[in-house]
N, C-alpha and C positions, 0 to 999 in steps of 0.2 A: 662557450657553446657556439655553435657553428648553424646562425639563423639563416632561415628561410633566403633571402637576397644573397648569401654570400654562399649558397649550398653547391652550386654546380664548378664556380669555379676554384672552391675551397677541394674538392674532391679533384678536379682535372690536375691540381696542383700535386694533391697526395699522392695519386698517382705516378707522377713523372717525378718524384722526388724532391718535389720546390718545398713541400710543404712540412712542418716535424708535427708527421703525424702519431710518434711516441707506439709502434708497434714495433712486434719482432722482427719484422721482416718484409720487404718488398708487396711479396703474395701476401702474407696477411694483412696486409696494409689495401690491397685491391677486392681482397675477400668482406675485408668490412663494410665496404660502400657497397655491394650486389643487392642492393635493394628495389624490387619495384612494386607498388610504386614507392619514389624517395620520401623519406619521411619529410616532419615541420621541420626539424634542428637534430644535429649529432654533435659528439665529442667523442674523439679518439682522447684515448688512455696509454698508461704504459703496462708494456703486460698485455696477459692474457689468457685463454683458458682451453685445453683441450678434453672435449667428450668422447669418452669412452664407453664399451658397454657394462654393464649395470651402474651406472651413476644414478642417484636416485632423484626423482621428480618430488615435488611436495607444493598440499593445496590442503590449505585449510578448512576452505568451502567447498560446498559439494558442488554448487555452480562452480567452481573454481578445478574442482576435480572430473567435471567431466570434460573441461578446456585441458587438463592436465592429460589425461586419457587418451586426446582426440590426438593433441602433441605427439606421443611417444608411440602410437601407432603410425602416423604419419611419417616421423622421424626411422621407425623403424624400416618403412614400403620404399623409403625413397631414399636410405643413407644406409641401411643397413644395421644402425648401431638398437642395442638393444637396450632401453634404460626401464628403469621399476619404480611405479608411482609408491610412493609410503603413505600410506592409511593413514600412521600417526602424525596429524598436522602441525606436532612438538618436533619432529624429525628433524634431524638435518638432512639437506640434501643439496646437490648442484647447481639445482634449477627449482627455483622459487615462484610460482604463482601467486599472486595475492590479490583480492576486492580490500579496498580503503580508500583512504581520501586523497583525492588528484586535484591539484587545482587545474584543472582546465574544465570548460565550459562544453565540450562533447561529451557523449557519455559512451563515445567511440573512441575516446583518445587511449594513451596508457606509455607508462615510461616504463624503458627498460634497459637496463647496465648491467652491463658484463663486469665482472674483475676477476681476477687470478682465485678471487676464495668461491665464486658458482656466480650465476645468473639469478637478476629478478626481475619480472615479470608484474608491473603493479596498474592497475585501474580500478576506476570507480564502479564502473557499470562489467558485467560478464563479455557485453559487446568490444567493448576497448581489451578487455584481455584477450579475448580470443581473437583480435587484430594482431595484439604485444606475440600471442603464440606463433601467428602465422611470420610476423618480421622476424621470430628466434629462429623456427624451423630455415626461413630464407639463410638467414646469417650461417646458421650448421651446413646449409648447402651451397653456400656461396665462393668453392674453388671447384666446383663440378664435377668433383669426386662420385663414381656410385657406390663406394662404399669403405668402411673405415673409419678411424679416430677422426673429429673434427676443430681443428684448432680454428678458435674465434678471439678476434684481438679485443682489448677491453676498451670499452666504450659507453656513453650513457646518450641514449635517445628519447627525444618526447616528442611526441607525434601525437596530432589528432586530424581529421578528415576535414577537404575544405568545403565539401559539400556533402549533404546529406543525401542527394539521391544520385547513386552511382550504379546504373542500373544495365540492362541485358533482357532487351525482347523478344522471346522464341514464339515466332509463328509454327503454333502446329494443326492448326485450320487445313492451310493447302496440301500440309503432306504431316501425319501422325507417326509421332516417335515414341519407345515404347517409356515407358514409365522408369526403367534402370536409368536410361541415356538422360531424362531429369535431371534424376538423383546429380550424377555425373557431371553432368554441368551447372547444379549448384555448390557441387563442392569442391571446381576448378574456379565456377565465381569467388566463390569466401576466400580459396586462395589469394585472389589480385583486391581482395579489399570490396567486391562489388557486393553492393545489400538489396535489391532490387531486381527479381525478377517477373518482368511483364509477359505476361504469357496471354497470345491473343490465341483464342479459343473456338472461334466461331465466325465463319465467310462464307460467301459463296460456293466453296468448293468444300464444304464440311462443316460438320458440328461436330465438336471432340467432349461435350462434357456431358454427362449422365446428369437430368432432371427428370427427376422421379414422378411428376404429377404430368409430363408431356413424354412420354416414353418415345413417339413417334420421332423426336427431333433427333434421336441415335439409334434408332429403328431405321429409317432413313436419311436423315442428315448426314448422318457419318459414314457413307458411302457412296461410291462414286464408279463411274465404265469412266476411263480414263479414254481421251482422245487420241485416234496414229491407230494404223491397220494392224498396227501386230498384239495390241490386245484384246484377248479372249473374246467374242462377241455370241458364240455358240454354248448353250448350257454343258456344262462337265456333264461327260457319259457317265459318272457315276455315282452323280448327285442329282443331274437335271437342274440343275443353279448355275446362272451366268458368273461368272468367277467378277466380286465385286474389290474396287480397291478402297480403304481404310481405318476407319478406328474409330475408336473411344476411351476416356478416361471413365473410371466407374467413380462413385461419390466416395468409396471406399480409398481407391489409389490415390485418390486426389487425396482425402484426408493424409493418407502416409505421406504422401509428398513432401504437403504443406507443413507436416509435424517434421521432417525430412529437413528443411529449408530452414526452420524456424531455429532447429540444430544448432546450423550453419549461421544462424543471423541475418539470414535473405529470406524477405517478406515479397512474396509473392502476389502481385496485383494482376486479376483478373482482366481478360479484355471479353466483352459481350456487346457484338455491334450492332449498330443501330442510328439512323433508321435504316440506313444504307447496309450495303454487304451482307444481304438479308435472304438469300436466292436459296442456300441448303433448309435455312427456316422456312420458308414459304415451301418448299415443295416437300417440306413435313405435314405443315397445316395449312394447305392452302387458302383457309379462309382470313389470313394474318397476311394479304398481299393485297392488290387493287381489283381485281376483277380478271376474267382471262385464264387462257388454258393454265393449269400446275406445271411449274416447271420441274424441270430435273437438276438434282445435284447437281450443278456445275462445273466440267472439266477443262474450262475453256480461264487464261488469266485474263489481266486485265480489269477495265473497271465494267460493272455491270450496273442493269439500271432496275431489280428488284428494289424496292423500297415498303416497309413493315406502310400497312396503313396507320391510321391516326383512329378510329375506334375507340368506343371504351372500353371492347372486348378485348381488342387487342392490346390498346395499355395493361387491361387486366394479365393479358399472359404475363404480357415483359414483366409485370409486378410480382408474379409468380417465381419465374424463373431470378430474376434478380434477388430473391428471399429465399431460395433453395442455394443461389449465390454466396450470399453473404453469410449463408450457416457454416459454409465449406471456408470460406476465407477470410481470417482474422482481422485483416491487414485496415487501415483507414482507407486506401483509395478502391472503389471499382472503377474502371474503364469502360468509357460507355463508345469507344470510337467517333463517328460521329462525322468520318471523312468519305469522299467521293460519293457525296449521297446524290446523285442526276435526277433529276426532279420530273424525268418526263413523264414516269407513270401516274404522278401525284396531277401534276396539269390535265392530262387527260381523264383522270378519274372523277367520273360524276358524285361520286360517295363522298371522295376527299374533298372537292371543292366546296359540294354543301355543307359538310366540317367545318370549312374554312370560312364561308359563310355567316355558319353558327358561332363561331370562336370572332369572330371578327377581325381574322388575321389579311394582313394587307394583300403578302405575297408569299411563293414556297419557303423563300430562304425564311420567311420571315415566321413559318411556321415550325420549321425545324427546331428555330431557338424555343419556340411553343414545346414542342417536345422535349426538346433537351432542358428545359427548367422544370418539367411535369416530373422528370424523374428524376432530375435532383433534389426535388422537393422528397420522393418517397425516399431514395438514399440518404438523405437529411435526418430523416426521420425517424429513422435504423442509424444513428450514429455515424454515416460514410458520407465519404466526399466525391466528388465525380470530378472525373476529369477526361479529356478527350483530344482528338487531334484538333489541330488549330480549325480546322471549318466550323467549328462550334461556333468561332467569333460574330459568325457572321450575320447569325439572327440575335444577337444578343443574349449574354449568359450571365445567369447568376454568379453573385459575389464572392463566393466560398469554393464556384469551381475551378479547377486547375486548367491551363493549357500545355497538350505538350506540342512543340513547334516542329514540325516535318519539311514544310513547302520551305524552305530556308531558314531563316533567322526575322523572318517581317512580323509574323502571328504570335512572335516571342517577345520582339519589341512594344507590339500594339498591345498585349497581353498586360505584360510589367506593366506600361502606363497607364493600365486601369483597376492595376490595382489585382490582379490575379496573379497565384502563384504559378511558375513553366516550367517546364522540364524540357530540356534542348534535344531535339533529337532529326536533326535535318537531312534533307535528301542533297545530296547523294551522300557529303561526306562521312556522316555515321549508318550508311546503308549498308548491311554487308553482299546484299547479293551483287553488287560492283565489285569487279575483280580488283585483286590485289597488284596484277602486274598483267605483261603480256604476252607472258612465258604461253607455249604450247600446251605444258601441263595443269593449267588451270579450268577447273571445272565450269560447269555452266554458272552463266549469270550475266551480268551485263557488262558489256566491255569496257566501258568507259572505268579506267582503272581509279583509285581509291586506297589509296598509298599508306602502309605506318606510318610514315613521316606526314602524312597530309592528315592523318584523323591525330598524329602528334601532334600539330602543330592548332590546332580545332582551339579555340578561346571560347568559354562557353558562357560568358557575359557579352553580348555586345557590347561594343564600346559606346554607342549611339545611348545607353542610358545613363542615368542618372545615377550618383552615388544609393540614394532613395531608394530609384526602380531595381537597380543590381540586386540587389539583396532577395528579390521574389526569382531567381531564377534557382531551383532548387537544386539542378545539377543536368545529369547527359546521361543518356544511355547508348550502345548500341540497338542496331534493331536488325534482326534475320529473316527477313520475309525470306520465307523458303519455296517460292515458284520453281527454282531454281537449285535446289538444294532438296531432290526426291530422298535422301539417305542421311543417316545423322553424320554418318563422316565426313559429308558437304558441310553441315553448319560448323564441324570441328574445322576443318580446312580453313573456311572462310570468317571464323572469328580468333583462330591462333596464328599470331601472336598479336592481331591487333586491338584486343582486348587488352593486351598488355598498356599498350599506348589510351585507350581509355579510362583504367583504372590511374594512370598519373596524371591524368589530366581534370579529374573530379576529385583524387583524393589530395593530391601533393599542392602544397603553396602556386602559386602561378610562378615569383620568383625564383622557385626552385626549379624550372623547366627545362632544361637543356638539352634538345635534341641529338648532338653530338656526346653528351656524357650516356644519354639513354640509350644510344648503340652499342655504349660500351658494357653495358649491363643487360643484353640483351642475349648473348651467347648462352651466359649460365642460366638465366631462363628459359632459354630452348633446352638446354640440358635436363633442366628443370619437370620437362614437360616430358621428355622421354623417361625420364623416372618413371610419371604419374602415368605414362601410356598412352599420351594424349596424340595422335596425331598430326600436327600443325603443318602449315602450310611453310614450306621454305621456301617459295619462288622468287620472295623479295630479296634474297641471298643467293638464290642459283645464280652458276657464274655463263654466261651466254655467248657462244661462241658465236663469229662472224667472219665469214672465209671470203676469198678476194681472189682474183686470177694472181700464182706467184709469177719471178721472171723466168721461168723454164716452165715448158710441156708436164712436169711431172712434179711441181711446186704449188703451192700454195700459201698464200697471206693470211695470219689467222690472229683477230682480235678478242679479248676478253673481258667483260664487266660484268657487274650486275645491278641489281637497281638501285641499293644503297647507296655503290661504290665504297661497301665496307671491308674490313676484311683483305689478309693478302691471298691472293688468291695461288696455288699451287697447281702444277699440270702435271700428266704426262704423257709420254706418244706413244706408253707403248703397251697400252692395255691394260695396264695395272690402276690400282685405288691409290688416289694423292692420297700425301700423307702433309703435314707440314714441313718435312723435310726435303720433298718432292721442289724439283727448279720452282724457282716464283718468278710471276708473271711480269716482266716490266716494260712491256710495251710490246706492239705486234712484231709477230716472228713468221719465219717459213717454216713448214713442212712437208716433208714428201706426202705427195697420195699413195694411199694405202696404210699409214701409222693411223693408228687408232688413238683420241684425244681421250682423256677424263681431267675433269678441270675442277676444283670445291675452292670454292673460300673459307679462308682460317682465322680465329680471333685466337688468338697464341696456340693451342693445340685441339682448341675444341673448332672441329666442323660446323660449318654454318649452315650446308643443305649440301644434300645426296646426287650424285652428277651422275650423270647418263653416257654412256662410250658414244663415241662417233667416228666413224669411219671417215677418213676425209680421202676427199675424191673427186672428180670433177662433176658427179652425180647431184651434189652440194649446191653446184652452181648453176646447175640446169634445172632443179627444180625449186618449188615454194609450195607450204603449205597454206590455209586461208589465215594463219594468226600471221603471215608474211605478204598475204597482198590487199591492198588498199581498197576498202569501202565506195562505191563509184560516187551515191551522195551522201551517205548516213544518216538516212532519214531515222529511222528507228532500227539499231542496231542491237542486236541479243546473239549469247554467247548461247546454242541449244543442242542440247542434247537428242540422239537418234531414239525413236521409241522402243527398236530394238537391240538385242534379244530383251527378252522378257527378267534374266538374269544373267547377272554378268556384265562385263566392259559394254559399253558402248561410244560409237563415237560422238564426238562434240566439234561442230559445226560452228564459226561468227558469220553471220548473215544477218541483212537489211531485209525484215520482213517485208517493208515497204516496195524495197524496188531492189532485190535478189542480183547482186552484180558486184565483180570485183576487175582489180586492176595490178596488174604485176607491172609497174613502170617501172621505166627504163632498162626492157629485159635485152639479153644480148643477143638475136637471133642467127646470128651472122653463119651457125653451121647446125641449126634449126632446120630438120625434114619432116620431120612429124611431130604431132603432139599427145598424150594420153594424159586424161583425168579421171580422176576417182570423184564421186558422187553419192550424195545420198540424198533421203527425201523427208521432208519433218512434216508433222500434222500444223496446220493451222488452226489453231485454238487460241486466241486472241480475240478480247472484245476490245474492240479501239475505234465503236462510233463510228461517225462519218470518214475518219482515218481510212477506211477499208474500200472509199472511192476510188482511194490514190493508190493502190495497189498497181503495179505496173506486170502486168501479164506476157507482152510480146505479140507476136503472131503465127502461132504455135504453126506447122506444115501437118502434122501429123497427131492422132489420140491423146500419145503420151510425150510431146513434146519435144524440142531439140535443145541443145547447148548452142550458143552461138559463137564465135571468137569474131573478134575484128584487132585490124591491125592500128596502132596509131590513136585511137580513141574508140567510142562507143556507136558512133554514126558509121552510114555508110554500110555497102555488104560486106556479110561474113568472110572473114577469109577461110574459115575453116568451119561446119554444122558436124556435132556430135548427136547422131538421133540416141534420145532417152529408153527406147523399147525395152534394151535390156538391164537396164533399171528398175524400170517401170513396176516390178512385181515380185522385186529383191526386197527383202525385209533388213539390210544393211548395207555396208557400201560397197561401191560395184565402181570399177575400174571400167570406164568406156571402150569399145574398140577402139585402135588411134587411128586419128586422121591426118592426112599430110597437110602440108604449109605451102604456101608459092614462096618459091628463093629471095631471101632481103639478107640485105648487108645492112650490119649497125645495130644500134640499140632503139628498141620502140616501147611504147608504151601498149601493151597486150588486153584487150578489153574481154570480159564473161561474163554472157546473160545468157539466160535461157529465157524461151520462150515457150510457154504452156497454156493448156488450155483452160486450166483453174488455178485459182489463188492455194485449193490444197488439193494435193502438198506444196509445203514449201520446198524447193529444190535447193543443193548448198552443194559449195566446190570444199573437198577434203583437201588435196594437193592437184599442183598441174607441174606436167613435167616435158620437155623439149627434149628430143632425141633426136642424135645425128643420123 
């Protein structure tokens, strides 16, 4: 048996032929190890087996048979083959399911062996077999065939998970997804092993869940006038209703879900915040806030400073609605949140402080932990556990609640050493709304990139504890706050494939890790995904072209990578789709302007992400879009999307809310006469506190503002003023008149800001382009 320490480079071996991995053949020999994530231990065998269709499935229990079921539909959507479960549990059949006794200690684990005479399939618990199904289904699809007989080499694996909470956060507070797209992503969870979804439900910017005894909190909570001129503001002519944006879960969908989920073996844990992120609640019931006008729905991100008061009334609601909660959700933990709670409204409230008074509480933080133990006591009480973001620590928490760690890995440490159980889940590295890469096609979010290989490489014990304290870390989730992700095909983008890299990193041995074997098992998972429909994001594999003056007038230098530097990558000039047969790339080449480039990376013949034609040309070299020119300070940089159209593409902007300015250095001016830019304009909807002093404006000439250029740096005058007017009242991007340049020779560094009269909109550069 081929243990945990010796698992990455026992496979790198079998692979390249070192190893007598005892299979048919080369491929079948690479098709056995397609696992992610990698199991505890394998053994290759000699021999093998090929699935055909009607082979027959068999389960003797009916838990057993509905894993068998779930199989051979699966197998069917994504391989094509067609097999028939047998009734009679005396059967024979190919593929054997079975519950009995495992010695292993998870009741997730389950072994499973191939030979020449069928497949079985055996664990203790339903959970560990319907693992055992998802590793056979992988194995049937592991040469990325879509369809056809499946030869699987024989082999015997025993695998159990290293951690129990391997989890996946869908924020659908900020922006409501419908109830299918759920479904959907619990049942691409189950595929990678994930058991765990947090679903936070309730922020400032919505309420998504039906509580039956407060109707008003989805009566109004769950709706919102989104922020940016180009939504609706005037009632429809034919309703006389302002056209409102979002949603709700009804108690009903939520139950399907959750019976949905339970399916799949992902237990779904509620998030319901508190005292903080409390702004769509209060302008439900106003009387559950500090005193002061009701606010509105929230359309603005950032952290906000609503906070629930501390009443008994208001304990009483939360008590309500947490008991309408826990009827819906089976699961032992609720989510009580618990972070960015800004304490200014509590300071200033005469109500709270005589609360505080009364309770004889020192200070706010220190009443928070007052709260946060009042309702672990009633969830206690109801059988559940609480758990929350790390700011829980801070007023002190009872002994039975959980933390889970966001602000890095400190609240995780300080956690463990007192004795609470964590769940890791820190910013940025497991954030998804940090981009993947810095490709042009990545959608909004924050640019600060957030690499598969960076959440691969994520250890989710600190090393800083103690054999003791390791043990309460319970595992890692993703997390999807979706500010940034208005559409569900955002959260698919931005959690495929690097959910892949999660599920091996909470399910597989830590010695089994191997970031260079997991690229190599990465291709037939993308495969994987385009069976299932899914999406994914391939920009960590697009291949990136980078052009260069050639030695002649009518040449060009043209370099190619991409982020991995996986993959050989294939070209060609002349309009056509690579192929793997297609010239491969080995270092920079010339070509004429005017051949058209398509460039993909290949792992043997499977494509690794879809390339986009380019015309090369000296257009290339005269212009930059903003994913290509430099940040002037990066105070707070965000990848944003334009408000408009209402449906449809729009464009996506990176800009420094802060101070709105970029920098194309070391541009070549030398036969530079003019310049034109394209522009657009974003709403300012950010709460960012005293942050919003440092906002840097300019000194606008005019209403709506100018562009400014300067040559050399950002001081000093303009060399060139783009007035905004005709901007100004474009509900997309708008292409400036161009302006001329005075005559330079050489290369400079090119400065752009605009100057306006307000913080909103925010103003952003699309591309800037130098014309002879």
């Amino acid at each position: 048996m081929i243990a945990a320490p010796h698992y990455a480079a026992f496979a790198a071996a079998c692979l390249a032929g070192l190893a007598a991995c005892s299979s048919p053949d080369s491929a079948t020999r690479q098709a056995a190890l397609q696992l992610i994530p990698a199991p505890a231990s394998f053994e290759l065998r000699k021999g093998g087996i090929t699935l055909t269709n009607g082979m027959r499935v068999t389960a003797a229990d009916a838990r057993a048979r509905d894993i068998a079921r779930y199989l051979i539909e699966l197998i069917a959507r994504t391989r094509g083959l067609t097999l028939e479960l047998a009734e009679d549990p005396r059967a024979a059949g190919s593929i054997r399911l079975a519950l009995g006794n495992l010695p292993v200690e998870s009741p997730e684990g389950y072994r499973l062996t191939v030979t020449p005479d069928g497949i079985d399939v055996i664990a203790g618990d339903p959970r560990g077999l319907f693992y055992g199904a998802v590793s056979l289904w992988q194995l049937i699809t592991a040469d990325g065939a879509e369809r056809g007989p499946a030869t699987i080499a024989a082999l015997d694996i025993s695998d159990a998970p290293r951690f129990a909470w391997r989890g996946f956060m869908l924020d659908s507070a900020r922006h409501y997804q419908p109830p299918a797209f759920i479904r959907d992503l619990i049942d691409w969870m189950a595929l990678h092993k994930l058991n765990v979804l947090h679903w936070h439900l309730t922020d400032d910017q919505g309420w998504r869940l039906e509580i039956r005894k407060y109707p008003l909190l989805t009566q109004i909570g769950a709706w919102r006038i989104p922020a940016g001129s180009a939504w609706p503001r005037e009632p429809d002519p034919a309703t006389g209703v302002v056209p409102r944006y979002g949603g709700y879960y009804t108690q009903q969908e939520v139950r399907e879900i959750v019976a949905y989920a339970a399916m799949r073996f992902v237990t779904i844990v509620p998030e319901i915040e508190m005292p903080g992120h409390a702004q769509a609640a209060i302008a439900s019931y106003p009387r559950l806030g500090t005193g002061g006008s009701a606010p509105v729905v929230s359309p603005d991100w950032g952290v906000h400073d609503y906070l629930f008061n501390v009443d008994e009334s208001t304990l009483g609601f939360l008590e309500d609605v947490l008991a309408e909660v826990i009827e819906l959700f089976p699961g032992e933990y609720i989510h009580v949140g618990g972070d960015e709670a800004v304490k200014r409204r509590w300071k200033e409230s005469s109500r709270v402080q005589a609360r505080m008074r009364e309770l004889g509480v020192a200070d706010e933080a220190a009443l928070q932990g007052w709260f946060v133990a009042r309702i672990e006591r009633l969830l206690d009480a109801r059988g559940r556990r609480l758990i929350g973001w790390d700011e829980i620590l801070e007023g002190g928490i009872p002994a039975r609640a959980t933390v889970m760690s966001w602000r890095g890995i400190e609240g995780a440490i300080e956690a463990a050493r007192n004795g609470h159980d964590v769940v890791m889940a820190p910013a940025p590295l497991l954030y998804l709304d940090h981009l993947q890469s810095d490709s042009q096609d990545e959608p909004p979010g924050r640019p600060h990139v957030v690499t598969l290989r960076g959440i691969y490489e994520f250890e989710p014990v600190p090393r800083q504890l103690a054999p003791g304290e390791a043990g309460r870390i319970l595992g890692a989730q993703l997390n999807a706050w979706t500010e940034h992700m208005r559409l569900p095909e955002r959260v698919i983008h931005q959690a495929f494939p690097r959910i892949a890299a999660l599920a091996e990193i909470t399910w597989s041995p830590a010695s089994a890790r191997d970031w260079e074997y997991f690229l190599e098992r990465v291709p037939v998972q993308l495969a994987r995904y385009r069976r299932l429909g899914i999406d994914y994001a391939d920009t960590a594999f697009q291949v990136r072209p980078r052009v260069s003056p050639g030695t002649a007038e009518d040449q060009l230098q043209v370099e190619l990578s991409n982020q991995t530097q996986f993959g050989d990558i294939h070209y060609t000039l002349d309009g056509s789709m690579p192929s793997a047969t297609s010239p491969t790339y080995a270092g920079t080449f010339g070509a004429s302007t005017g051949n058209t480039l398509r460039a993909t990376a290949f792992a043997a013949e499977l494509p690794l992400a879809a390339d986009s034609p380019i015309v090369l040309g000296p257009q290339l070299l005269r212009r930059r879009t903003d994913e290509e020119l430099r940040q002037c300070t990066g105070n707070l940089v965000l990848r944003l999307e334009d408000d408009a159209p209402l449906e449809g593409d729009r464009a996506v902007f990176n800009v420094d809310i802060i101070d709105p300015c970029w920098i194309w250095a070391d541009a070549d001016l030398t036969r530079a006469k003019t310049v034109r830019v394209a522009v657009g304009q974003l709403p300012f909807n950010f709460q960012i506190g005293a942050d919003v002093d440092a906002i840097r404006r300019g000194d606008a000439r005019t209403a709506e503002g100018e562009l400014e250029i300067r040559i050399g740096g950002c001081h000093g005058e303009p060399a060139a003023i783009l007035p905004l007017e005709a901007a100004a009242t474009a509900n997309d991007v708008t292409v400036l008149p161009p302006a001329s340049l005075p005559a330079l020779a050489g290369r400079h560094d090119v400065c752009l800001r605009f100057a306006r009269p307000a913080i909103d909109p925010i103003w952003a550069i699309w591309w800037i382009e130098f014309d002879e």
